[in-house]
SEMAR-237206 format. One record per residue: residue number from 1; x negated, y negated, z negated of N, C-alpha, C, CB in turn; residue in one letter. Coordinates in steps of 0.1 Angstrom, whole numbers, plus 5000, padded with zeros to 4 digits. Atoms other than C-alpha are relative to their C-alpha. Glycine has a CB too. Layout:
<rs>
NUM	X	Y	Z	X	Y	Z	X	Y	Z	X	Y	Z	A .
...
</rs>
This chain:
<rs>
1	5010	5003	5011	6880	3728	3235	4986	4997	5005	5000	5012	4990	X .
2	5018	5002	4993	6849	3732	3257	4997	4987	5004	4997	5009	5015	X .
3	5002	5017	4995	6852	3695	3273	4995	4991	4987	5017	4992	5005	X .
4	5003	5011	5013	6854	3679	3239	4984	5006	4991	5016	5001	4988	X .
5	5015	4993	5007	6823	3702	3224	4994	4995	5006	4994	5014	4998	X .
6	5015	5003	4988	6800	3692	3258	4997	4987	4992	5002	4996	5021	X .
7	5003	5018	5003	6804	3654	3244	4993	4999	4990	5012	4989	4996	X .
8	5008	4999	5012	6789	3664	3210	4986	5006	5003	5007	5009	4989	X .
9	5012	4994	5000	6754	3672	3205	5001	5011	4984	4987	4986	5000	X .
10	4994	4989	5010	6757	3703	3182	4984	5010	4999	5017	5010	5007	X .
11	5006	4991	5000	6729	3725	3189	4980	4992	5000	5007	5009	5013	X .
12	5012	5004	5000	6688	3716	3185	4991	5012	5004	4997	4993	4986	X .
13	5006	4997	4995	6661	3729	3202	4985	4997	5001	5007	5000	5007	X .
14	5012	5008	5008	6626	3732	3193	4991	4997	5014	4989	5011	4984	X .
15	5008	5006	4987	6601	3715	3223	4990	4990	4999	5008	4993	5009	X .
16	5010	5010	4996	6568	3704	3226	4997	4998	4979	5008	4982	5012	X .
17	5001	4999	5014	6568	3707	3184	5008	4988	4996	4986	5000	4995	X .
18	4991	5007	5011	6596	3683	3179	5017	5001	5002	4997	4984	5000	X .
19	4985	4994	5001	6634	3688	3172	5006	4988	5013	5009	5000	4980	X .
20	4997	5010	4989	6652	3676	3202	5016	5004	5003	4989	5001	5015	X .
21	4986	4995	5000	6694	3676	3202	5001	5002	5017	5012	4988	4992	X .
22	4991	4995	4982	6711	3694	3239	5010	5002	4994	4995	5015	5012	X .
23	4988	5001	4998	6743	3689	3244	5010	5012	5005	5001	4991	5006	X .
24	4992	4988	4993	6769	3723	3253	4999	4997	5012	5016	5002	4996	X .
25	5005	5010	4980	6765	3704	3289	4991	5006	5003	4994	4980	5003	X .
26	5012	4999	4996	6731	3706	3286	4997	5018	5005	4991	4994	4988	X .
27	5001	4984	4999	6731	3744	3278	5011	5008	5007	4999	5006	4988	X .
28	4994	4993	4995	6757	3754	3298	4990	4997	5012	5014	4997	5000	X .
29	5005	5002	4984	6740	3740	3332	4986	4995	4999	5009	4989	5010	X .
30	5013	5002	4997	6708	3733	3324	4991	4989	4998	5000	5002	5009	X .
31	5007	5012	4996	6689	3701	3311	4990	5002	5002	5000	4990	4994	X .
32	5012	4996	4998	6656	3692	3322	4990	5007	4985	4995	4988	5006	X .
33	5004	4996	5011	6643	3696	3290	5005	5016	4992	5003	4988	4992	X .
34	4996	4983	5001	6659	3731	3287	4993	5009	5008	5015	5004	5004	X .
35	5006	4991	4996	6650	3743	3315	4984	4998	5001	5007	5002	5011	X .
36	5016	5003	5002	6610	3726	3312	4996	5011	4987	4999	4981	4994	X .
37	5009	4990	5006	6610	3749	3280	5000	5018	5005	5005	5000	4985	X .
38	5002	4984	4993	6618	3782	3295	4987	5001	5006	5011	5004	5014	X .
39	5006	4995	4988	6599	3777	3321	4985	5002	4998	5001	4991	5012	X .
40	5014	4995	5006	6566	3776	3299	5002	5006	4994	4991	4993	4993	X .
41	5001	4990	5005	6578	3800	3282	4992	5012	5008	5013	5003	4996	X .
42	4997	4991	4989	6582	3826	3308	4981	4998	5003	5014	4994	5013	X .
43	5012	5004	4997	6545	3807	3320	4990	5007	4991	4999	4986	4999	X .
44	5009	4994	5011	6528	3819	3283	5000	5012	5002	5003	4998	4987	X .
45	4998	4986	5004	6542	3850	3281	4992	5009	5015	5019	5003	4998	X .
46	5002	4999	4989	6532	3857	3317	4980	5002	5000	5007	4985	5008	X .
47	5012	4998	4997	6495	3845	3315	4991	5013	4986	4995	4984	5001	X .
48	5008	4990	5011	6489	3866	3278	5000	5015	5005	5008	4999	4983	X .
49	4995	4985	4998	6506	3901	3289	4995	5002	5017	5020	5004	4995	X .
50	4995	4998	4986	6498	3898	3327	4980	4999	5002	5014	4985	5008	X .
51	5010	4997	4996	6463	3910	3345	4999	4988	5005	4999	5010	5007	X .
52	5000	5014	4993	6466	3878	3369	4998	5002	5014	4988	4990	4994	X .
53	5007	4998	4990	6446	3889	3400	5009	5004	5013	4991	5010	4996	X .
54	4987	4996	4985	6477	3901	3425	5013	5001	4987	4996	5022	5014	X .
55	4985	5002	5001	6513	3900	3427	5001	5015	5009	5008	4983	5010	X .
56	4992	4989	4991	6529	3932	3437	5014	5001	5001	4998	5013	4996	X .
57	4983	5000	4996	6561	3934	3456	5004	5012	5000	5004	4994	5015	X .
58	4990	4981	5000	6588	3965	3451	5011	4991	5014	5016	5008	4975	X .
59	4992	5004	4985	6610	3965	3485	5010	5014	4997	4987	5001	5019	X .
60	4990	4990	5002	6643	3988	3479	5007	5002	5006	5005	5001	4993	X .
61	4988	4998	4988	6663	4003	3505	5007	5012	4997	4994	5003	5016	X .
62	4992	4986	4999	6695	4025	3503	5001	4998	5014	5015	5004	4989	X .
63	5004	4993	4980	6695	4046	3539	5014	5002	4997	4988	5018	5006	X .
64	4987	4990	4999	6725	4056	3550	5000	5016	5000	5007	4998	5014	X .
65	5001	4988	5001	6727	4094	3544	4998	5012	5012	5010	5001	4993	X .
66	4998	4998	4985	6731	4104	3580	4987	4990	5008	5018	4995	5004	X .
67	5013	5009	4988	6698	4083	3594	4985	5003	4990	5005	4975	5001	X .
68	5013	4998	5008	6670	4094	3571	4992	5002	5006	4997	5009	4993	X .
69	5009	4997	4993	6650	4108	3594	4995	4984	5008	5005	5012	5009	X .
70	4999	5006	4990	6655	4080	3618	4996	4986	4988	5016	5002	5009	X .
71	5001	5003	5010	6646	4058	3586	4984	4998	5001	5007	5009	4990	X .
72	5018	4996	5005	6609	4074	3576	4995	4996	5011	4995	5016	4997	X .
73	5007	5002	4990	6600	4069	3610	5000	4987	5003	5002	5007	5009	X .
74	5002	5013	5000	6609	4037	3613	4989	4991	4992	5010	4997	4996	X .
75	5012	5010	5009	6593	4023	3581	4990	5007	5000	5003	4997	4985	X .
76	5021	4994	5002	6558	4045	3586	5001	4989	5013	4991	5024	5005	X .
77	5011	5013	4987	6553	4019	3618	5002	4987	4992	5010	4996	5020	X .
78	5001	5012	5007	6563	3991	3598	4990	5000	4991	5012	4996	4993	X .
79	5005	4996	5008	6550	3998	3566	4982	5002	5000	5007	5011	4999	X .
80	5016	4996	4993	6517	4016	3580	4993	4992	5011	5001	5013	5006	X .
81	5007	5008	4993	6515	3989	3603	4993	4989	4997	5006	4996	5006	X .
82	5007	5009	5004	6508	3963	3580	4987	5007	4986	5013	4988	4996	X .
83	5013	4996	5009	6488	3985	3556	4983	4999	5009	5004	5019	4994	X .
84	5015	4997	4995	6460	3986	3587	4997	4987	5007	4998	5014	5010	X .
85	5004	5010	4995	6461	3953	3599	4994	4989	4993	5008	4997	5004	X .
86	5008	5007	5004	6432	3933	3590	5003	4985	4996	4991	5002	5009	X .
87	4990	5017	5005	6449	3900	3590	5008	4993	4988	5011	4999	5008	X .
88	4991	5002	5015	6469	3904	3562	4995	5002	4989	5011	5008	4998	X .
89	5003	4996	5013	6466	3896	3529	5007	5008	4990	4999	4991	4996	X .
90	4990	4995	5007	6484	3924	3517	4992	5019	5001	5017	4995	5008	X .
91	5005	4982	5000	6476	3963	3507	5008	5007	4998	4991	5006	4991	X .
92	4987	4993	5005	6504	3989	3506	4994	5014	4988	5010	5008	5016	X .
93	5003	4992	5008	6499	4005	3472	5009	5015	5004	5003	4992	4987	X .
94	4996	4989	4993	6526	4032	3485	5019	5002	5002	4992	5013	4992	X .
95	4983	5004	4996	6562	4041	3497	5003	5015	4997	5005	4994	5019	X .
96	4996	4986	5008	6580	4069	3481	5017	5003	5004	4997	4997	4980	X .
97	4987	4996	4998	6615	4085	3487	5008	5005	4987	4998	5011	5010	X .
98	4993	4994	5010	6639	4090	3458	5009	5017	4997	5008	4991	4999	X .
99	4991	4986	4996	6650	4128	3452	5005	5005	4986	4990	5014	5006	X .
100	4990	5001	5012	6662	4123	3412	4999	4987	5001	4996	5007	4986	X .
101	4992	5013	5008	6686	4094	3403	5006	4995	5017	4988	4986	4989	X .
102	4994	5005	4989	6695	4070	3432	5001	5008	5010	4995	4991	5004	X .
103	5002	4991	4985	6700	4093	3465	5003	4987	5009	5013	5015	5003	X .
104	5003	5010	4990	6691	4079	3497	4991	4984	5000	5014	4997	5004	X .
105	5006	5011	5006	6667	4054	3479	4984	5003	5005	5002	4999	4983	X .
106	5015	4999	5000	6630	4045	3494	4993	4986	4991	4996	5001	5018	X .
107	5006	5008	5007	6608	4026	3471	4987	4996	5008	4998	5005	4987	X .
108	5015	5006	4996	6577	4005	3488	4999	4990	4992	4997	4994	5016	X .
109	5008	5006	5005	6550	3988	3466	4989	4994	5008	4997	5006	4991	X .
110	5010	5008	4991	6531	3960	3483	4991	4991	4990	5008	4990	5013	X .
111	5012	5005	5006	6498	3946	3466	4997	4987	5008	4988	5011	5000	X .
112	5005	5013	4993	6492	3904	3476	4989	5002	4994	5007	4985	4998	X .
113	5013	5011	5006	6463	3885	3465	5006	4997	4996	4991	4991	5004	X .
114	4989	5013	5014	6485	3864	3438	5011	4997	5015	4987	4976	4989	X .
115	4990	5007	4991	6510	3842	3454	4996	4998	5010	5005	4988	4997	X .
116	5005	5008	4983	6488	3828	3482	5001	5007	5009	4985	4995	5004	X .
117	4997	4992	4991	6484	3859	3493	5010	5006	5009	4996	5007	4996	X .
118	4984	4995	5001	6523	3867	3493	5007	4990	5013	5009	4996	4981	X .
119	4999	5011	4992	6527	3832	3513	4996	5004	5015	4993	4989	4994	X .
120	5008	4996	4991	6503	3839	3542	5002	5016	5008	4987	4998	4993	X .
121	5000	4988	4993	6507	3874	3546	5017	5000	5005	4994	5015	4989	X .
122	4989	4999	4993	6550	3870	3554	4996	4987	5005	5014	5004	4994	X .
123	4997	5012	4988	6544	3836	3574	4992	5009	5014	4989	4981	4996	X .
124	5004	4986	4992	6524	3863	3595	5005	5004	5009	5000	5009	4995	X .
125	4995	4993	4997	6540	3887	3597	5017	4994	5012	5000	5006	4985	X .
126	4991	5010	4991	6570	3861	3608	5003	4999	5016	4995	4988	4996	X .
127	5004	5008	4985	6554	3852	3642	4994	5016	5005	4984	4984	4998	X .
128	5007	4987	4991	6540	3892	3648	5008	5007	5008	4995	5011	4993	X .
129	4993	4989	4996	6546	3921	3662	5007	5012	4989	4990	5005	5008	X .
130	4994	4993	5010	6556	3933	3628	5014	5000	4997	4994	4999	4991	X .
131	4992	5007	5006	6585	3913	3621	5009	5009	5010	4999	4983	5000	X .
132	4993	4989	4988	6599	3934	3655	5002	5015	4993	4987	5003	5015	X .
133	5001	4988	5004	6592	3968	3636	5008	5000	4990	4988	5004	4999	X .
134	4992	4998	5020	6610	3958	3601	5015	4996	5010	4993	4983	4979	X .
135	4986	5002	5000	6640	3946	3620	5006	5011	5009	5004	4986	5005	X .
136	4997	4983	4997	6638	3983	3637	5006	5006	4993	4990	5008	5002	X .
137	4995	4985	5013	6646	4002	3601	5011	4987	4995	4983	5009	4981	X .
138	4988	5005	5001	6673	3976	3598	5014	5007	5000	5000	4991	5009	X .
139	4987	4994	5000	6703	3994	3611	5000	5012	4996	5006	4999	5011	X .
140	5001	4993	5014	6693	4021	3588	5003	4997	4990	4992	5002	4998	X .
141	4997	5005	5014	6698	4002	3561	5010	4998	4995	4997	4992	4998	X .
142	4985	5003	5006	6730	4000	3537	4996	4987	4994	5007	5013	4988	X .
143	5002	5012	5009	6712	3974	3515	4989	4997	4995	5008	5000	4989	X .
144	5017	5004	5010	6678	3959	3500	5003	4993	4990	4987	4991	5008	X .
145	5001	5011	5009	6666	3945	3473	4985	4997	4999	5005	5003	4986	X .
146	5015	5006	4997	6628	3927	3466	4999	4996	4983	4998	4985	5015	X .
147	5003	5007	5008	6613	3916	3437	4984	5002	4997	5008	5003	4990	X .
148	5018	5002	4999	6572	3902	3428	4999	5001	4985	4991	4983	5008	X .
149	4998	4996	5013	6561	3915	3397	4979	4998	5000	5011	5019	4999	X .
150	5011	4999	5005	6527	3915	3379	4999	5010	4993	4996	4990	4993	X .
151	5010	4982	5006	6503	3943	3366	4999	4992	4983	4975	5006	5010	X .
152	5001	4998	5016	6503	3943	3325	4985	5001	5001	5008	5016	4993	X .
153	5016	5002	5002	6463	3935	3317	4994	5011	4996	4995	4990	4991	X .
154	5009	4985	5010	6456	3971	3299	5007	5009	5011	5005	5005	4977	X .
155	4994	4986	4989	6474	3991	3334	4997	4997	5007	5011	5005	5005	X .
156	4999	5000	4985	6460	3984	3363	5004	5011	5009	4987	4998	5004	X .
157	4993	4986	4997	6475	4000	3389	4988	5004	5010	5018	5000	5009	X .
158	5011	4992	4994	6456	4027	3407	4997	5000	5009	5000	5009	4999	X .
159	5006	5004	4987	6438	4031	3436	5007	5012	5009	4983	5000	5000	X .
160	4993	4989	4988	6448	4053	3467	4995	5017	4997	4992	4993	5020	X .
161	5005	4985	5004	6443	4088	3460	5015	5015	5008	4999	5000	4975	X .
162	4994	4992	4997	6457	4123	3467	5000	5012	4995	4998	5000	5009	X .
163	4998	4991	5008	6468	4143	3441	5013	5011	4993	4996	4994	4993	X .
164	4990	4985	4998	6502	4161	3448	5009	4998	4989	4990	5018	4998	X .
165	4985	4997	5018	6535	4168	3424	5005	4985	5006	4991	4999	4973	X .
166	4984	5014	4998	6559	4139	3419	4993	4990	4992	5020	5005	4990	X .
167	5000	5013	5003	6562	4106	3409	5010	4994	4990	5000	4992	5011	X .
168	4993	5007	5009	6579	4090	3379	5002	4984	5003	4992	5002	4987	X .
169	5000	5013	5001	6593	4054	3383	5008	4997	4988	5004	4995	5013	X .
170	4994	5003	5010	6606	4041	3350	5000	4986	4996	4997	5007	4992	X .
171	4999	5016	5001	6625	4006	3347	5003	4993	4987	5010	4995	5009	X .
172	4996	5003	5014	6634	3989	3316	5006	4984	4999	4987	5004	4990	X .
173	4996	5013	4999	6657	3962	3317	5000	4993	4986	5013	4999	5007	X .
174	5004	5003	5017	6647	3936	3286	5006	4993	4996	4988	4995	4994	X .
175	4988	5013	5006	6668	3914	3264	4989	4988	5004	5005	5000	4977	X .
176	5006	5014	4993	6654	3877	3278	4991	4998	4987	5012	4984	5005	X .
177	5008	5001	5010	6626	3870	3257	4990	5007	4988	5004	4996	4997	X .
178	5004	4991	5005	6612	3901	3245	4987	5008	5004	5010	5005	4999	X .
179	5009	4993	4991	6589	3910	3270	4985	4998	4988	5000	4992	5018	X .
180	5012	4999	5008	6556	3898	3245	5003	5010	4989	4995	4986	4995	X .
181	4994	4990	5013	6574	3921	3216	4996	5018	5005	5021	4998	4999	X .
182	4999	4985	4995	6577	3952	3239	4986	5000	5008	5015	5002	5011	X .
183	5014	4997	5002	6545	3946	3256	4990	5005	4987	4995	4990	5002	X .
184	5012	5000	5012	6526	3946	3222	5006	5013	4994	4999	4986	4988	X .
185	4995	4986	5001	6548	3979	3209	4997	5012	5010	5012	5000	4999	X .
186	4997	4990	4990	6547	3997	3243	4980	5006	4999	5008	4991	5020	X .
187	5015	4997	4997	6507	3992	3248	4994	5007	4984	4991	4982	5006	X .
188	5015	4995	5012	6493	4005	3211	5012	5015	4999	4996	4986	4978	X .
189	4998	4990	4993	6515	4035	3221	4999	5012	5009	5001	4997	5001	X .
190	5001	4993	4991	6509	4043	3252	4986	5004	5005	5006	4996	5008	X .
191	5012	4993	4999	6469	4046	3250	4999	5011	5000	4992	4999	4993	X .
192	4999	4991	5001	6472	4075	3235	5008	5012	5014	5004	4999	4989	X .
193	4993	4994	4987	6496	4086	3262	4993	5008	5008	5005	4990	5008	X .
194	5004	5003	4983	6477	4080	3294	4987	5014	4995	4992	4976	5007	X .
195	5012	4988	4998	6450	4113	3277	5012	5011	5006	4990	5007	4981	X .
196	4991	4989	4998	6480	4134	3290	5004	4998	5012	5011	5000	4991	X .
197	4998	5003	4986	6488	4119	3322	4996	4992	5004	5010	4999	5004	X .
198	5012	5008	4988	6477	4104	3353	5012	4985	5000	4998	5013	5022	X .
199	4991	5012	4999	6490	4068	3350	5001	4990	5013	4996	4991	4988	X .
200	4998	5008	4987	6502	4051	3382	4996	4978	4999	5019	5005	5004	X .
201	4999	5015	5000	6509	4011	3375	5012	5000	4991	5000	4992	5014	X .
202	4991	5009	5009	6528	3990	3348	5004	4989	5007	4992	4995	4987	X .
203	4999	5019	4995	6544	3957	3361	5012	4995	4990	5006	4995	5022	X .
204	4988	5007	5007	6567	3931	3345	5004	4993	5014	4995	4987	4985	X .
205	4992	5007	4989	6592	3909	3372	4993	4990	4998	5015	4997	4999	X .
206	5006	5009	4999	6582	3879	3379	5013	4985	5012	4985	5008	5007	X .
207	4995	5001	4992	6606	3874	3408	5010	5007	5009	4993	4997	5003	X .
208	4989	4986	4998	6641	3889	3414	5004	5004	4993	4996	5011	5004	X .
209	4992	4997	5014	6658	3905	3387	4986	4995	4990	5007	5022	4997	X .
210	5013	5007	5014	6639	3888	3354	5003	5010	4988	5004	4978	4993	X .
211	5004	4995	5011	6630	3902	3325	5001	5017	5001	5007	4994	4989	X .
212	5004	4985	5000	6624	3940	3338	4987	5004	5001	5006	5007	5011	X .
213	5013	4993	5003	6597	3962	3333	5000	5012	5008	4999	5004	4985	X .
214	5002	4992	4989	6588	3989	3357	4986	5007	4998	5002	4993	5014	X .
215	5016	4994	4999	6560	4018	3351	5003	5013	5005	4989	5001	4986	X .
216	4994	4991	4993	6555	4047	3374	4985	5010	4993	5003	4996	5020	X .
217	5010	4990	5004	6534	4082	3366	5001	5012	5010	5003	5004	4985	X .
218	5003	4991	4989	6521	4113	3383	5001	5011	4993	4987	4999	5007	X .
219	4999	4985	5004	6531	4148	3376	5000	5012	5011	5013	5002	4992	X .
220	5003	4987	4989	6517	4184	3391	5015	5001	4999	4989	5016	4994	X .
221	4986	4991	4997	6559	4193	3389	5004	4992	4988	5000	5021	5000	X .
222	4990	5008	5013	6592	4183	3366	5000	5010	4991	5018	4996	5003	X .
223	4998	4986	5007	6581	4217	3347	4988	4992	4990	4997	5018	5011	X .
224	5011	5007	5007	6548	4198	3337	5003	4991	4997	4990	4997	5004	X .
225	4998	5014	5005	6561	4166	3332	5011	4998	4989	5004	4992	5012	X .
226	4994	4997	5011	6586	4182	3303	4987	5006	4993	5013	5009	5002	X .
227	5010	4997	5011	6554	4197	3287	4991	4991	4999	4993	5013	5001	X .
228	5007	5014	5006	6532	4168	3287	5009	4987	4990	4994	4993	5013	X .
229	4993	5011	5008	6563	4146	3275	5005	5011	4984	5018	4991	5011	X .
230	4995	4992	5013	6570	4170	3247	4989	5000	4992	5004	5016	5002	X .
231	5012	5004	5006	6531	4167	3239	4998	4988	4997	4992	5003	5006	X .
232	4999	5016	5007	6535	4131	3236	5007	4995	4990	5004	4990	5007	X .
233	4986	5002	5007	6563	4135	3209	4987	5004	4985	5016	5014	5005	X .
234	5013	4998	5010	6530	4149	3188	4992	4990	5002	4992	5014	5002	X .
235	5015	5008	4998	6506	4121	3194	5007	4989	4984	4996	4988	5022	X .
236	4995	5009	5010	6507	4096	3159	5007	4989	5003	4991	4996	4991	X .
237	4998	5017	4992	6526	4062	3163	5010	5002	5014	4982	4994	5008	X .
238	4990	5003	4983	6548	4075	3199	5012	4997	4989	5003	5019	5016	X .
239	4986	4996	4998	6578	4085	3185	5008	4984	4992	5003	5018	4990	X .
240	4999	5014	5006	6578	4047	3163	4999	4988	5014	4984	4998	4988	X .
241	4995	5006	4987	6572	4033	3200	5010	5001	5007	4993	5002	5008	X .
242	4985	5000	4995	6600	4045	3215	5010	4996	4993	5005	5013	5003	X .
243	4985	5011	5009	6625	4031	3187	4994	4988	5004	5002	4999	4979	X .
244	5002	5016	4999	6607	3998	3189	5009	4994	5017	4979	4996	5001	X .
245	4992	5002	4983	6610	3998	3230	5010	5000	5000	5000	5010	5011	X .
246	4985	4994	5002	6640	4013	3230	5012	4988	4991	4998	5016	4989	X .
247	4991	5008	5007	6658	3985	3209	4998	4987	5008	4997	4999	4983	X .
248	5005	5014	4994	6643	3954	3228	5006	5003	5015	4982	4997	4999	X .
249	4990	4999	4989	6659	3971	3261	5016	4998	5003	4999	5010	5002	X .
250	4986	4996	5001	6695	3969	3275	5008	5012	5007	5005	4989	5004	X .
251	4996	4988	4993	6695	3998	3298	4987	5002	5004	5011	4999	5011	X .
252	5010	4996	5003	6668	4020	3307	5005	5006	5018	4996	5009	4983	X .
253	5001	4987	4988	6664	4045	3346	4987	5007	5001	5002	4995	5014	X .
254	5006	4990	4994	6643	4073	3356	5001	5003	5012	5003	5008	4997	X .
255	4995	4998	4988	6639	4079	3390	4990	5012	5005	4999	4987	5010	X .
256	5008	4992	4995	6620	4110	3404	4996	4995	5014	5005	5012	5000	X .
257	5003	5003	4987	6600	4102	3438	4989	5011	5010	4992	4985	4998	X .
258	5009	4995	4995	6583	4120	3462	4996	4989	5013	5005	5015	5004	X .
259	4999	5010	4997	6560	4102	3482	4998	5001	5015	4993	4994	4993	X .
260	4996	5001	4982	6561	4093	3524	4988	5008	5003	5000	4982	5010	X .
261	5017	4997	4997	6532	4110	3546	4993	4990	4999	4996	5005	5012	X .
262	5013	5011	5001	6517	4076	3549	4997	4992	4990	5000	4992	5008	X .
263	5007	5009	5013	6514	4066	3515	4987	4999	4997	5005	5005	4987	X .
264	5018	4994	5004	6480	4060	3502	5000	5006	4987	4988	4987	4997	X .
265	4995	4992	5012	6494	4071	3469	5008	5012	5002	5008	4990	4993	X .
266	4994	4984	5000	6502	4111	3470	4993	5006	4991	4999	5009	5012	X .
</rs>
């Protein structure tokens, strides 16, 4: 049946403000004019909800269980190598170790200058003496993943500090196209919030798994971080944010973190 539908034009698609027929063809694989509207989609939605000023990369490694040690020490020379090297356009917001949800999971957040910066600082790194040090915590490694994400315009993420307890990372994977919806529910929300806790950084994807959302927080202990979330259940307007969120997601994680010695973020 599918062959004979592609040949029909059946479906309309609105672009550029005029009705324009694609073909099952088209939307199975892609015409230009399909994929030309995404891609300003994705572009709008991007420049309204999105700070603009840097790109931050998440870098995800599961360790083998048996090399941890042999692990941390690795990535503090990497890691901490390029956080002090002047050359690069890059800043390590911080590198954290998972000790609720994923086991054997280290999370590093790397701060570009936008894209250029992102470009320039791995062609770099490419030709260094760094490129030597990351393919050191290699055979440590079971698996990575990467993805470049943007800061939300009302969260910047925070500066280097040293204030102890744990770390909240919380992802939120979004139905495709929802991300301006759940921005605009999450943010008249979570003002209120952030008088209760110390707020780390917000980002949306950009690059790498698409349409996730990712925001991390700081708690003296998981003893405090049940009585401040129980105090946020009293603020007007949360508990109407979390249904909204909560419906525009398809799956949701929690990850507890504690973070490396050489984070700048503790």
């Amino acid at each position: 049946m599918l062959p004979s539908l592609a040949n029909r034009s059946i479906h309309k698609v609105a672009l550029s403000g005029a009705r324009r027929t694609i073909s099952v063809q088209s939307l199975l694989h892609g015409s230009p004019e399909a994929k030309k509207a995404g891609d300003i989609e994705i572009q709008q939605h991007s420049r309204i909800v999105a700070r603009g000023k840097y790109v931050h990369g998440f870098e995800v490694h599961r360790v083998q269980p048996g090399a941890l040690d042999e692990y941390k020490a690795a990535a503090e020379k990497y890691y901490a190598g390029i956080k002090d090297d002047p050359q690069l356009h890059v800043k390590l917001t911080g590198s954290w170790e998972t000790v609720v949800g994923q086991q054997d999971t280290f999370v590093h957040i790397l701060e570009y200058e936008n894209y250029a910066g992102f470009d320039k600082t791995t062609a770099l790194i490419r030709t260094s003496d760094h490129a030597k040090a990351y393919k050191a915590l290699l055979p440590y490694v079971t698996s990575r993943s990467s993805q470049l994400t943007q800061e939300f315009a009302f969260f910047p993420t925070a500066p280097p500090h040293a204030q102890g307890g744990i770390f909240e990372l919380r992802s939120y994977q979004l139905k495709p196209g929802t991300l301006l919806e759940w921005e605009n529910a999450w943010r008249r929300g979570i003002e209120a919030r952030r008088k209760f806790v110390a707020p780390i950084g917000a980002w949306f994807s950009q690059v790498g798994r698409l349409h996730q959302v990712n925001h991390m927080w700081q708690y003296p202990s998981l003893e405090a971080r049940k009585e401040l979330r129980e105090k946020a259940w009293q603020i007007d307007g949360w508990a109407e944010t979390v249904s909204k969120t909560s419906q525009l997601a398809t799956h949701m994680d929690s990850f507890i973190l504690l973070p490396l010695s050489y984070s700048p973020l503790k």
